[in-house]
C-alpha positions as CSV (number, residue, x, y, z in Angstrom):
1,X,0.0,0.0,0.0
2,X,1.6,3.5,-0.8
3,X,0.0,6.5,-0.4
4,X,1.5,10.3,1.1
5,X,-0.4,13.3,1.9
6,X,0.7,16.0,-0.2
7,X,-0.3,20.1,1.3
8,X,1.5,22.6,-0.9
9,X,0.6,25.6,1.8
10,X,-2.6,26.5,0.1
11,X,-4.8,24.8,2.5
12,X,-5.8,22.8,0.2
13,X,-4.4,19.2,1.4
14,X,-4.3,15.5,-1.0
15,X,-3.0,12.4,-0.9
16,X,-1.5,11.2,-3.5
17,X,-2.4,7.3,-4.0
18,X,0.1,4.7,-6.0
19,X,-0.3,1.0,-7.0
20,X,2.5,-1.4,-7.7
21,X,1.6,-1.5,-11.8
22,X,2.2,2.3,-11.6
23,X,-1.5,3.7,-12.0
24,X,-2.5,6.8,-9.4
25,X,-5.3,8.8,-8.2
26,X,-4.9,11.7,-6.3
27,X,-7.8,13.1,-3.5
28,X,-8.5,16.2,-2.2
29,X,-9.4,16.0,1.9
30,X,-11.6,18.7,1.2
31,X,-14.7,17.2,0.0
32,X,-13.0,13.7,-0.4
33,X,-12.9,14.8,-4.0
34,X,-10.7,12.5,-6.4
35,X,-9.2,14.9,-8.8
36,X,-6.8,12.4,-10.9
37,X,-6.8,8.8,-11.5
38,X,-4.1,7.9,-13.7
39,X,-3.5,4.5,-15.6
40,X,0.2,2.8,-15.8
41,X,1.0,4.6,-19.1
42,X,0.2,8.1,-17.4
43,X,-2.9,8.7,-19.1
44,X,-5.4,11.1,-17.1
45,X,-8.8,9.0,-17.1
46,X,-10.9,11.6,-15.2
47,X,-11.7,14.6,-16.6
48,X,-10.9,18.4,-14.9
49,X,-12.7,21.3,-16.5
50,X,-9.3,23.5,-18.4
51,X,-10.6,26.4,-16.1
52,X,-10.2,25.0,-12.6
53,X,-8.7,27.3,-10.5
54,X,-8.0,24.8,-7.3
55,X,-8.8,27.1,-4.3
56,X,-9.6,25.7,0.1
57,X,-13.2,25.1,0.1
58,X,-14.0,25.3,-3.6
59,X,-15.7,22.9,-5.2
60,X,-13.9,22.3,-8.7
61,X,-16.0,20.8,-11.9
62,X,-14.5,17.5,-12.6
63,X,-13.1,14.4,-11.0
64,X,-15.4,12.2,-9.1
65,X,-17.2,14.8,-6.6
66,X,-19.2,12.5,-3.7
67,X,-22.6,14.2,-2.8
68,X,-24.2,13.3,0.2
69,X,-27.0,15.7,1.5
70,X,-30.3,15.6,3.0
71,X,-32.6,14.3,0.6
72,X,-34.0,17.1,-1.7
73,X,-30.9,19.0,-1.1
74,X,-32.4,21.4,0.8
75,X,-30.0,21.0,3.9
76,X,-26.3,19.4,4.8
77,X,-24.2,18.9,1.6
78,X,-20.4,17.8,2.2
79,X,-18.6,18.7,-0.6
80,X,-17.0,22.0,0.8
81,X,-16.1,20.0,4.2
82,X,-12.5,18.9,5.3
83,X,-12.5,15.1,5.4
84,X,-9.6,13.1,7.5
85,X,-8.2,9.7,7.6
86,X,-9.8,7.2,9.3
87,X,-7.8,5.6,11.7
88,X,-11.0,3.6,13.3
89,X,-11.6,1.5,10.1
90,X,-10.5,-2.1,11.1
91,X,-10.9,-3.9,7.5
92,X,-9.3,-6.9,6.2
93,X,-6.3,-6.5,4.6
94,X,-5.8,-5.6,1.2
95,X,-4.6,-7.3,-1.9
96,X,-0.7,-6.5,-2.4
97,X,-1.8,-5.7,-5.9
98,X,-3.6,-2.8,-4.7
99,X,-3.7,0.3,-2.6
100,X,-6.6,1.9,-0.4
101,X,-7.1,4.7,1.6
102,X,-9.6,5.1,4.3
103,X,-11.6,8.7,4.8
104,X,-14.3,9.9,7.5
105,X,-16.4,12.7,7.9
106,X,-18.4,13.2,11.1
107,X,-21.5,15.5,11.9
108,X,-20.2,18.6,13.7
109,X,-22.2,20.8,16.1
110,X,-20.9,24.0,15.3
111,X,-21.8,23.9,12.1
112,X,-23.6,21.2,10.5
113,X,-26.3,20.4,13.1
114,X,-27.7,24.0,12.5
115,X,-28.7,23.3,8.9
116,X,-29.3,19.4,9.3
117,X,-29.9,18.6,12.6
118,X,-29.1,14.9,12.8
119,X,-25.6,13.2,13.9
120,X,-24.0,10.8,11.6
121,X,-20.4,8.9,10.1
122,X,-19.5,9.0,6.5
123,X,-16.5,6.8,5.3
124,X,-14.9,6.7,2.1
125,X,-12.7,3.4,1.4
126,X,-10.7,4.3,-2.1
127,X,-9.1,0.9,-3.8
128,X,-6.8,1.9,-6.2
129,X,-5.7,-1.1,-8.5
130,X,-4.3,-2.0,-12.3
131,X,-6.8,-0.2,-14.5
132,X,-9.3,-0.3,-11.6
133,X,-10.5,2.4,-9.3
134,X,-13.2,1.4,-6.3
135,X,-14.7,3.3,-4.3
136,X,-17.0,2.1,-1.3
137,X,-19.1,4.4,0.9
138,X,-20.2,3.9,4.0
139,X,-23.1,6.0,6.3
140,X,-23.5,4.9,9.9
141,X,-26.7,6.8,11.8
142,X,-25.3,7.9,15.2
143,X,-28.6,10.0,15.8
144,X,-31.6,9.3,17.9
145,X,-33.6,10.0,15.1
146,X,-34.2,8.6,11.4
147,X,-32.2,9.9,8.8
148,X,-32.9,10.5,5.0
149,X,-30.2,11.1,2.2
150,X,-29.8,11.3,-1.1
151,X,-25.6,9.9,-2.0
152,X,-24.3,10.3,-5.9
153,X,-20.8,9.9,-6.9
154,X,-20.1,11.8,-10.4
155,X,-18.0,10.7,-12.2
156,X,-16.4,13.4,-15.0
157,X,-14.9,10.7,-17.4
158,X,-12.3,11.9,-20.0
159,X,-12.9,10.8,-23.2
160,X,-11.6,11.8,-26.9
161,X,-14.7,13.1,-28.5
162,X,-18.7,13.2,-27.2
163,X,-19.4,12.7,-31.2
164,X,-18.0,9.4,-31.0
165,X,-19.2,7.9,-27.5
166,X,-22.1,5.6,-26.7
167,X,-23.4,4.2,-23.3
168,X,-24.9,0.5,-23.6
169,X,-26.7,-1.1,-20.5
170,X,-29.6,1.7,-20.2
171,X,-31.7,0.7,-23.1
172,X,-35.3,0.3,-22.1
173,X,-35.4,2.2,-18.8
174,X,-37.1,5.4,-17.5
175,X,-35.4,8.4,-16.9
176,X,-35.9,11.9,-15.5
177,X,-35.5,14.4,-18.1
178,X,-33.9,17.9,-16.3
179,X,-34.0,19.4,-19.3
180,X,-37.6,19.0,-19.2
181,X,-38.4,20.0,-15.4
182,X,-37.9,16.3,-14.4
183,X,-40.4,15.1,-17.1
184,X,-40.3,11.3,-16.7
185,X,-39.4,9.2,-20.3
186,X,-38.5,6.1,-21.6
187,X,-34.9,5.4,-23.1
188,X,-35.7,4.4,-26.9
189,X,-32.8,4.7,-28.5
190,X,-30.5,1.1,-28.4
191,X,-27.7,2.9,-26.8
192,X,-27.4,7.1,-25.6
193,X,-25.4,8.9,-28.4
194,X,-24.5,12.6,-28.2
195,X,-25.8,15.2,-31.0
196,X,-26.7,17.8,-27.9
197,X,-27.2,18.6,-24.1
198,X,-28.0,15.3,-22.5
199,X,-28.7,15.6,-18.3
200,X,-31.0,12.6,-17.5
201,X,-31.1,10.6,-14.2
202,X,-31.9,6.5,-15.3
203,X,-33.7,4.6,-12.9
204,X,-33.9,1.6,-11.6
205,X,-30.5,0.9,-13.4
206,X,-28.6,-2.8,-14.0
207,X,-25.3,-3.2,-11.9
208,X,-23.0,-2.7,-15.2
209,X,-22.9,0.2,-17.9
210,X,-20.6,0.3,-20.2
211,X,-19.3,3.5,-21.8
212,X,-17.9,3.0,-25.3
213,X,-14.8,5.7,-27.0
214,X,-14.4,4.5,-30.4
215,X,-12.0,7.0,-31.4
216,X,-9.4,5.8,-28.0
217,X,-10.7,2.5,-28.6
218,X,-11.4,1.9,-24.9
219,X,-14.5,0.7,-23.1
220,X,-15.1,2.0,-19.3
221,X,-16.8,-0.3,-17.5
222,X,-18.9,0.7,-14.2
223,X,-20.2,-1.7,-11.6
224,X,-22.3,-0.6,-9.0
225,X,-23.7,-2.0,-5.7
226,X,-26.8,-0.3,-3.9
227,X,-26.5,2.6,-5.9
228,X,-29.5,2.1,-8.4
229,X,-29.9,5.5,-10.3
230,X,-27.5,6.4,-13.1
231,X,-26.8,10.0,-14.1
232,X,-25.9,10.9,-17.4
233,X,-24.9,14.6,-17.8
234,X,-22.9,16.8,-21.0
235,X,-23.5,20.2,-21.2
236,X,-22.9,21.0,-24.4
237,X,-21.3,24.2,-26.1
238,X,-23.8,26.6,-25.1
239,X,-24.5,25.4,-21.7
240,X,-20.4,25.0,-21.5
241,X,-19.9,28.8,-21.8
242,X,-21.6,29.7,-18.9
243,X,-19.8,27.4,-16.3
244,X,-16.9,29.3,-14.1
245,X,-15.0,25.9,-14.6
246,X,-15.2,25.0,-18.1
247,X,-13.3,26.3,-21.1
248,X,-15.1,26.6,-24.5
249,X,-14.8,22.9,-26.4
250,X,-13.9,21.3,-22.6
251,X,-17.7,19.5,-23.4
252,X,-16.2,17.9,-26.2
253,X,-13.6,15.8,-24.2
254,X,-16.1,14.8,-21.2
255,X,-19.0,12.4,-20.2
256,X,-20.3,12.6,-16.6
257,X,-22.0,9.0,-15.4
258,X,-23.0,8.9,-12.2
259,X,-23.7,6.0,-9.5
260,X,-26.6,7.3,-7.2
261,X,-29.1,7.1,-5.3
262,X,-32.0,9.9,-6.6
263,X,-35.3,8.3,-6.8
264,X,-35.9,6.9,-3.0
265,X,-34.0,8.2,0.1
266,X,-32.3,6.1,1.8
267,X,-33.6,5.8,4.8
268,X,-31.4,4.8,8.5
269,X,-33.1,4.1,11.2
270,X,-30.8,5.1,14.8
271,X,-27.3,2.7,15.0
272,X,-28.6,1.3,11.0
273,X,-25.9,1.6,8.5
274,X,-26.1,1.8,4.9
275,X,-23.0,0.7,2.1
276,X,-22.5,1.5,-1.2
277,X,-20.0,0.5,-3.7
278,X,-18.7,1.3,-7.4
279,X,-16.0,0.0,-9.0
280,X,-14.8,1.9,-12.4
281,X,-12.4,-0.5,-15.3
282,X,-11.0,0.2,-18.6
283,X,-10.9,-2.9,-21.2
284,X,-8.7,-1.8,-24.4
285,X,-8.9,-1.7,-28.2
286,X,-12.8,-3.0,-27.5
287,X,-16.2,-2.8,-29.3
288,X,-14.3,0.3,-31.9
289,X,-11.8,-2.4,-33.2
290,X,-13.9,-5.3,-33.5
291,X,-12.4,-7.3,-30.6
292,X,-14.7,-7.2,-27.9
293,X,-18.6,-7.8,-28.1
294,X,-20.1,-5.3,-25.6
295,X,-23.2,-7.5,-24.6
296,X,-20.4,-9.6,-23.2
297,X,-19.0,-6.4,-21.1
298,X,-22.2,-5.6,-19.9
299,X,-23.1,-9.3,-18.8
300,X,-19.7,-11.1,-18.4
């Protein structure tokens, strides 16, 4: 297991996050906010909007943000908090082909118990191995009192042009349209191609999708445990001028699927606990090249 914690004097502390094949991820404490996953050629895998400027407490567009907040959004959000290392977790020991790090955010009084009022533990286990990235969430209820949340982990994807992707494994299902005030539709298309703005939230979703780059000739593949909502989100050229975060044709190089939980709360009963889990693989020269069927991607 190798990993450092890396704080330039900005207040703005990471770790950095190595595996023995030579892929890395780097996280920011704030927020618990990965904001680089590299493979063992040093290829950048997550995408960072060009105009990022990385400040303490600022939420940047890109990585994989994890939002957890009162359900409706109307109350506690974490993504501007300061995370730490867990030193409580007790798991069993990893593989030696891999590398994790453990992260925990409490409840505090002085400041999150006046806009949510409820006491809770959220831990972040990160799994960084060859061409495979896993992350596992974990809420714990340590109120007297039942607690509902809404949890999403979006993941900005890099990819080498919008034109030329297609997601397969979300065929057939319904799907909140928010470029329609939530208007609820039916996926007909056999796989989501981009000619425009796309953000939809799929429901009910299967436990793979599979994200297809013909031009890099790389399928991502995303598993997903207890997370059952799927977000799919570009913002297109118009939409991508008015984002602080985002230069001009950044749209053209990114995909945002994300693992959530929209539809239903989740809902924790005191001392109940509630995982999640998503695990995020590349598979080379794929379905663009003729090698790889990606039916058998989806259900391998």
């Amino acid at each position: 297991m190798t990993w450092t914690v890396v704080d330039d004097g900005d207040g703005s502390p990471r770790i950095v996050i190595a595996e023995p094949a030579g892929s890395t991820a780097v996280v920011l404490l704030n927020g618990a906010q990965i904001v680089s996953w590299k493979n063992d050629r040093h290829e950048e895998l997550l995408f960072m909007g060009s105009k990022v400027i990385k400040k303490p407490s600022k939420v940047v567009r890109g990585g994989i943000p994890i939002c957890f907040s009162e359900f409706g959004d109307t109350g506690f959000q974490n993504r501007n908090r300061l995370w730490i290392l867990d030193s409580d977790s007790s798991p069993l020991p990893p593989p030696k082909t891999s590398s994790t790090v453990d992260l925990l955010l409490k409840s505090s009084v002085e400041d999150d118990l006046k806009i949510w009022p409820r006491s809770f533990e959220l831990r972040l286990r990160i799994i960084l191995g060859s061409g495979k990235l896993t992350l596992i969430p974990h809420v714990r209820n340590t109120d007297s009192k039942v607690i509902t949340f809404s949890f999403s982990l979006q993941n900005y994807l890099s990819v080498s042009n919008i034109s030329e992707v297609r997601v397969e494994g979300l065929e057939t299902l319904d799907y909140f349209d928010n470029l329609s005030e939530r208007k609820r539709c039916t996926e007909q298309a056999d796989a989501i191609t981009f000619d425009g703005e796309v953000d939809r939230v799929y429901l009910s979703t299967p436990p793979k999708i599979a994200i297809i780059d013909h031009e890099k000739k790389r399928t991502l593949v995303l598993r997903k445990e207890d997370l059952p909502d799927a977000g799919v989100w570009n913002p297109w050229d118009k939409k991508a001028k008015m984002l602080p975060d985002f230069g001009y044709d950044d749209y053209k190089s990114m995909l945002r699927v994300d693992s959530s939980a929209i539809e239903a709360p989740i809902v924790l009963k005191p001392l109940e606990e509630w995982n999640g889990r998503q695990e995020l693989s590349f598979v080379s020269s794929s379905y663009c090249s003729g090698q790889l069927d990606p039916l058998k991607v989806l259900h391998g």
